[in-house]
C-alpha positions as CSV (number, residue, x, y, z in Angstrom):
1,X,0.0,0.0,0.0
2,X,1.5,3.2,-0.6
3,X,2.4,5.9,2.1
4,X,0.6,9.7,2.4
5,X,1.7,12.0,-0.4
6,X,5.5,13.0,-0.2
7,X,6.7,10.1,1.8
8,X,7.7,7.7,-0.5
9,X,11.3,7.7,-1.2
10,X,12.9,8.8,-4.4
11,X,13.6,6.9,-7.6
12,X,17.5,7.7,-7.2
13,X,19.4,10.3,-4.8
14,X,20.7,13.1,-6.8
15,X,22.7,15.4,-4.1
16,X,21.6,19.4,-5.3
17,X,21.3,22.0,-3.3
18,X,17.5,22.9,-3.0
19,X,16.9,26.6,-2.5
20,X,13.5,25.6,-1.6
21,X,14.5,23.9,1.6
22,X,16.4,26.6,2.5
23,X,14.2,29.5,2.5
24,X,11.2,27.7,4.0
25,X,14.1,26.7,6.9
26,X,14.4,30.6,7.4
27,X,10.5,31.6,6.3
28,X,8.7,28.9,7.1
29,X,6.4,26.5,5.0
30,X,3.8,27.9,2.3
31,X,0.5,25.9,2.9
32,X,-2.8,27.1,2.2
33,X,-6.8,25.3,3.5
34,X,-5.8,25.1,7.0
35,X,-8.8,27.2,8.0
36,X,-11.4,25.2,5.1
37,X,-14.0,23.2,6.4
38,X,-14.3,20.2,3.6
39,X,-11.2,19.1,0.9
40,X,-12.5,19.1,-3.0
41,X,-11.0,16.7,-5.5
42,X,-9.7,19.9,-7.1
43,X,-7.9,20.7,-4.4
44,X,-5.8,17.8,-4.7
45,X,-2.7,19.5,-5.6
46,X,-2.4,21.4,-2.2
47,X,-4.1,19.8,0.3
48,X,-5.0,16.1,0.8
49,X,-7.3,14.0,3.3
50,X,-6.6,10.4,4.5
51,X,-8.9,7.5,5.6
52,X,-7.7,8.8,9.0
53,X,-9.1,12.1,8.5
54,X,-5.8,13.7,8.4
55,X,-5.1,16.1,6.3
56,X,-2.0,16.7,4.2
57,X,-1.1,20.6,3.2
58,X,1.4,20.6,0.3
59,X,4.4,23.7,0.8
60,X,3.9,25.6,-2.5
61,X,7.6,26.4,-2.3
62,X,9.3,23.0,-1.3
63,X,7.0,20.7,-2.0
64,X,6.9,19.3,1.5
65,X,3.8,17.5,3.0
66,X,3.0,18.7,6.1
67,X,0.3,16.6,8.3
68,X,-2.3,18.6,10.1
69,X,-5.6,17.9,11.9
70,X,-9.0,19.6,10.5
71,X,-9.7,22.7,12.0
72,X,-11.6,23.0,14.9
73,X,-13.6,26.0,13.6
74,X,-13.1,26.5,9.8
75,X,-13.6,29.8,8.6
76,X,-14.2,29.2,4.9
77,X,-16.1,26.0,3.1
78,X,-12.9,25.0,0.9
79,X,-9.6,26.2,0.0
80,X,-8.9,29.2,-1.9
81,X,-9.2,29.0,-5.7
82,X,-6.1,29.3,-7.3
83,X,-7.3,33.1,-8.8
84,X,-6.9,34.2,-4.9
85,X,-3.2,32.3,-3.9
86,X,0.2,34.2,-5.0
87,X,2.7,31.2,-5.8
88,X,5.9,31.5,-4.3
89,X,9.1,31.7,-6.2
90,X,10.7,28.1,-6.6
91,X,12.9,26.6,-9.2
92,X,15.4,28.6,-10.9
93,X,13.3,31.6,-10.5
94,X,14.1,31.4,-6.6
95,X,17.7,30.2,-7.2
96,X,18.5,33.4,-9.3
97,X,16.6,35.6,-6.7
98,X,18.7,34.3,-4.1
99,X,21.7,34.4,-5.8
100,X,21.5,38.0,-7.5
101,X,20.8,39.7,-3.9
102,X,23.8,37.8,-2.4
103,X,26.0,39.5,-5.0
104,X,24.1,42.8,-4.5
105,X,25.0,42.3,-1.2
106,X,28.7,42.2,-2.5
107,X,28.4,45.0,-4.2
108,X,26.4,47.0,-0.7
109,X,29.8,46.2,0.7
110,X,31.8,47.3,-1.2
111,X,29.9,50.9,-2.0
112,X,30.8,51.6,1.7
113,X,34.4,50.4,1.7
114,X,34.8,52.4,-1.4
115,X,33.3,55.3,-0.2
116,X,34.7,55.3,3.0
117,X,37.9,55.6,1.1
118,X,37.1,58.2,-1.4
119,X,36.1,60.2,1.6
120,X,38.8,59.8,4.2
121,X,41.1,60.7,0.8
122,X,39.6,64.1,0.1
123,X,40.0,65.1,4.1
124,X,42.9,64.1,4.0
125,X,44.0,66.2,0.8
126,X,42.1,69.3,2.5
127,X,43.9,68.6,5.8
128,X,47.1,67.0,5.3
129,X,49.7,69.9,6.9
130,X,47.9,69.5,9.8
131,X,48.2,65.3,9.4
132,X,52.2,65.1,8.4
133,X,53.8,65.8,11.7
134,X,51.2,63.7,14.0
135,X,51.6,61.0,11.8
136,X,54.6,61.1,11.5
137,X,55.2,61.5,15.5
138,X,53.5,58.5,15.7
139,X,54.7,55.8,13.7
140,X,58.5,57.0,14.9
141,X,57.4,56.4,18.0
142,X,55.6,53.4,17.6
143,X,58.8,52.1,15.7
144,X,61.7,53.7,18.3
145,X,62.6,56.7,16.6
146,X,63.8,59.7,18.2
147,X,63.2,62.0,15.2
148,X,59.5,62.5,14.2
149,X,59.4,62.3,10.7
150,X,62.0,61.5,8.0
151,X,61.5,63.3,4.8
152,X,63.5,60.6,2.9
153,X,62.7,57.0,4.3
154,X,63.9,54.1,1.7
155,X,61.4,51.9,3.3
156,X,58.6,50.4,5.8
157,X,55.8,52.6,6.6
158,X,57.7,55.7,6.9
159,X,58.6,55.5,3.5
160,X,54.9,54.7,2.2
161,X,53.8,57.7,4.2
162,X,56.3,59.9,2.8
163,X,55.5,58.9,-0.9
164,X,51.4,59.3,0.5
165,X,52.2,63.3,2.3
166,X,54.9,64.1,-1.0
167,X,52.1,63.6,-3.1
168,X,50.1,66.3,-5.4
169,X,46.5,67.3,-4.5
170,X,45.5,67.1,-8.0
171,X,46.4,63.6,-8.1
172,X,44.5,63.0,-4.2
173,X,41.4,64.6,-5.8
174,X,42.1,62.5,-8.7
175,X,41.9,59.1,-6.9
176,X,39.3,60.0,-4.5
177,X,37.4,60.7,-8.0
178,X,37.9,57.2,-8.9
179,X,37.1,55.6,-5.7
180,X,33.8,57.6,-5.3
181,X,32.9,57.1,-8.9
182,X,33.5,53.3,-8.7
183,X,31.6,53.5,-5.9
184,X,28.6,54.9,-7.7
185,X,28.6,52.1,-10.2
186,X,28.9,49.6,-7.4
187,X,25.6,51.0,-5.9
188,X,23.7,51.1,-9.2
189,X,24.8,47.5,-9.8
190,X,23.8,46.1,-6.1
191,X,20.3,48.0,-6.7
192,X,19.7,46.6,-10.2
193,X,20.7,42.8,-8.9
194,X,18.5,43.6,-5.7
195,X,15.4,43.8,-7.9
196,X,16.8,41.4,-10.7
197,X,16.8,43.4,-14.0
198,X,18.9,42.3,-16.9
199,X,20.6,45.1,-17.6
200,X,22.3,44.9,-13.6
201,X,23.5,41.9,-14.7
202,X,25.3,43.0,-17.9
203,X,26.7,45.8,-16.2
204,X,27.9,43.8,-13.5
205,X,29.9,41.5,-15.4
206,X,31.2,44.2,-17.7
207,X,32.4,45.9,-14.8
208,X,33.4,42.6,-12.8
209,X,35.5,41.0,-15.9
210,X,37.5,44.1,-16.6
211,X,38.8,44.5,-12.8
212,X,40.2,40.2,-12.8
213,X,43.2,41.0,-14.6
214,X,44.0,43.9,-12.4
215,X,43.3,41.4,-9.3
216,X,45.8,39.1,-10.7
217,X,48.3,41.3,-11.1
218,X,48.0,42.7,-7.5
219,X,48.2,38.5,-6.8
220,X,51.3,38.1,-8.5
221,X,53.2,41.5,-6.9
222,X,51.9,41.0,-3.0
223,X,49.7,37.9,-2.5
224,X,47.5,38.0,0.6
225,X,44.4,35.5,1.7
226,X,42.0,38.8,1.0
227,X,42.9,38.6,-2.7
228,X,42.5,35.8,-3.1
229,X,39.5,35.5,-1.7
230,X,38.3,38.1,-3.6
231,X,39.7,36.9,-6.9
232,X,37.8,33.9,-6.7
233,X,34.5,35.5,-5.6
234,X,34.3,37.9,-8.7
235,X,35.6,34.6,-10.9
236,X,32.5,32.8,-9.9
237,X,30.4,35.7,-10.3
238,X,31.4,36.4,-13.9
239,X,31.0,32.7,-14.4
240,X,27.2,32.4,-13.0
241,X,26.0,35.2,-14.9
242,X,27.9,34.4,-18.2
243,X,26.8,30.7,-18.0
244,X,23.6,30.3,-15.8
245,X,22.0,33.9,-16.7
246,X,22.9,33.2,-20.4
247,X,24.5,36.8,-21.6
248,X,25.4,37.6,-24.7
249,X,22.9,35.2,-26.1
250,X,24.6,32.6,-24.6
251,X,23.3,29.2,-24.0
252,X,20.0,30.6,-25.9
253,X,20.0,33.8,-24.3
254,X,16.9,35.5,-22.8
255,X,14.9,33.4,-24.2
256,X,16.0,30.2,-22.5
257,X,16.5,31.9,-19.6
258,X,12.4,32.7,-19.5
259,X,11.7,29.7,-20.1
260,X,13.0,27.5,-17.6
261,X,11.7,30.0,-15.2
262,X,7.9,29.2,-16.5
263,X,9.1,25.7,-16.9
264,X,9.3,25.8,-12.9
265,X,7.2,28.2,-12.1
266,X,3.5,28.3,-11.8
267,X,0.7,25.9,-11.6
268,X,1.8,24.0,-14.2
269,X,4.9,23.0,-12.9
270,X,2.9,22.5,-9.3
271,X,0.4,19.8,-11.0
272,X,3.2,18.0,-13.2
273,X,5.3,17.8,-9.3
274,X,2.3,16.7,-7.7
275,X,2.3,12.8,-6.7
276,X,-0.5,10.9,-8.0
277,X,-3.9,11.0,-6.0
């Protein structure tokens, strides 16, 4: 005899991640006709009754079966039609929701790192007579000097702090310019992926791609884990969204991209998951 709805095991285990799972862990499950007094044949592909009188709610995101007792005092006759229920995102839909807004995320970091630094540059351009001697003073003193501030170090940080004080405000302005203005596109790109439009997505691996070989080379002259780490983060972000979002007409473009979202999306992809009645 076979089990309730969603217990019997799979054909074959095929280890993917299911995005599914994972929001439902964090939101909890989708169900709807917990609150319906009697279950319609029609409303077999969310919610099921046993011979026991139990009543099985199917998670419009994951797919789980969820056993629940009739309620005590229903509030409507049946479930909702399906004109009244908004479907979840599941599928690759969901996966490239998730995964856009954790680059976005990325990209919300590094807006403030950038223009945090594009900031403390200009004040330090408009202020930096004041600056020279205390910094100075300090790092001699921090490193056992007696003399607060040599104008010609050869090397170690008073040397980098020379070459930083010696240099022009024109070029200052000019690289807080930069910063600032990379900044900007870093913001436009992490709202764009936020709200998933295509157009993010091209500009983020425009921009993305032409900064790796840049990140190599600063690999290759002074390797440190956060380069690394960083390297390989914007390497599997140019890879996703040349590859899974299909630029450039890859892979069928746009086109194919639509439509395995509709292929798991909707309530025709709910009635072809659904397990037999």
């Amino acid at each position: 005899m076979a089990g309730p709805p969603g217990t019997q095991p799979p054909r074959r285990w095929r280890p993917r991640l299911h995005w599914e799972l994972l929001l439902c862990g964090v939101r909890g499950h989708r169900i709807v006709g917990t609150d319906a007094a009697a279950i319609r044949p029609a409303d077999a592909p969310l919610v099921r009754e046993d011979a026991h009188g139990t009543r099985w709610h199917r998670c419009l995101r994951c797919d789980s079966w969820l056993p629940l007792p009739p309620p005590a005092h229903p509030t409507r006759p049946s479930p909702p039609e399906r004109s009244e229920i908004e479907l979840p995102l599941r599928g690759r839909a969901l996966r490239d929701k998730i995964v856009l807004r954790l680059i976005a995320v990325d990209r919300g970091f590094h807006v403030v790192v950038l223009g945090a630094l594009g900031a403390l540059v200009l004040v330090f351009s408009a202020d930096r007579a004041t600056l020279r001697q205390t910094f100075y003073k300090v790092v001699a003193d921090l490193q056992g000097g007696t003399v607060a501030g040599e104008p010609h170090a050869r090397h170690g940080l008073l040397h980098e702090l020379d070459t930083l004080f010696t240099t022009s405000s024109s070029h200052l302005h000019l690289l807080a310019a930069v910063l600032l203005i990379y900044a900007a596109v870093e913001g436009i790109e992490a709202v764009g992926l936020w709200y998933q439009r295509r157009w993010a997505e091209y500009l983020t691996f425009v921009v993305t791609a032409s900064l790796l070989p840049f990140e190599l080379y600063e690999i290759a002259n002074r390797t440190t884990v956060f380069k690394v780490l960083a390297f390989i983060v914007n390497v599997a972000v140019v890879v996703y969204l040349l590859l899974a979002k299909r630029l450039f007409g890859l892979r069928g473009g746009a086109a194919a991209d639509a439509a395995e979202r509709e292929r798991d999306y909707g309530w025709e992809a709910l009635e072809r998951a659904a397990p037999a009645a």
